[in-house]
C-alpha positions as CSV (number, residue, x, y, z in Angstrom):
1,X,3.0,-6.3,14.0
2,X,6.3,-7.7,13.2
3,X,8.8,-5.2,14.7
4,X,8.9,-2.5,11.9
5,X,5.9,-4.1,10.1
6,X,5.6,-5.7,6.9
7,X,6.0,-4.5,3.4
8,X,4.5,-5.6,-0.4
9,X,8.3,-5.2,-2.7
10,X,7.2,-4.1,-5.9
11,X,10.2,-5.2,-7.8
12,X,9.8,-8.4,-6.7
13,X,6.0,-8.8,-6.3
14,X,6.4,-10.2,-3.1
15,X,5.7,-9.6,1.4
16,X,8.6,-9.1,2.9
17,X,9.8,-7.9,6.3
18,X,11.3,-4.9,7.2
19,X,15.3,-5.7,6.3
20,X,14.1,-6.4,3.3
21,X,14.4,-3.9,-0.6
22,X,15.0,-0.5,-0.4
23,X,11.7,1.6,0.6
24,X,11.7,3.3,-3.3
25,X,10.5,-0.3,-4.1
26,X,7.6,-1.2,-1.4
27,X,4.7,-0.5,-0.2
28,X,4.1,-0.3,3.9
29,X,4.5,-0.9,6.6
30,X,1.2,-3.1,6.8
31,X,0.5,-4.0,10.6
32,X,0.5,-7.9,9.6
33,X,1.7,-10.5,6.8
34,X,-2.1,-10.9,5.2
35,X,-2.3,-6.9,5.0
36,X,1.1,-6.8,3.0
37,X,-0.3,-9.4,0.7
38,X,-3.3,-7.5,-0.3
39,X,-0.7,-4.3,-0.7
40,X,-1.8,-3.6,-4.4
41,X,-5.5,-4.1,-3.9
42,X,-5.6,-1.9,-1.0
43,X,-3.7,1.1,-2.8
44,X,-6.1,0.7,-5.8
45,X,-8.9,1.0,-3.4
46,X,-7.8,4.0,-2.0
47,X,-6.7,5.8,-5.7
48,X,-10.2,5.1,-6.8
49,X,-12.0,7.0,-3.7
50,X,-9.2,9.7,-4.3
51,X,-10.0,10.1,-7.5
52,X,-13.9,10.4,-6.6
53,X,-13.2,12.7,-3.5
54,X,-11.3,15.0,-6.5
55,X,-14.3,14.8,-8.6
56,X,-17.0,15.6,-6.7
57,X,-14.4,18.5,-4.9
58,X,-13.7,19.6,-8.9
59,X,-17.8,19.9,-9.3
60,X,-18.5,21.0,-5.7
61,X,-20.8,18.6,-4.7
């Protein structure tokens, strides 16, 4: 892991190291460059099996 990680900026749609926008703007930290680059797949990923977890919670399966 770089030293504080690595970050996806969403302003600017790109990786970036720690020093880089304020945290408001990114996502991270991701242990490695590639991780930080698949930033916006991953948090979809996760969204969608939230958003199942709440549904079958909401129908109590």
């Amino acid at each position: 892991m770089a030293r504080d990680g690595w970050y996806f900026c969403l302003k600017h749609q790109q990786v970036e190291p720690a020093a880089g926008c304020r945290a408001a703007d990114r996502l991270g930290p991701y242990a490695d460059r590639a991780a930080a680059e698949h930033a916006l797949e991953l948090a979809k990923e996760r969204t969608e099996a939230a958003d199942e977890a709440d549904r079958r919670w909401s129908e109590g399966d």
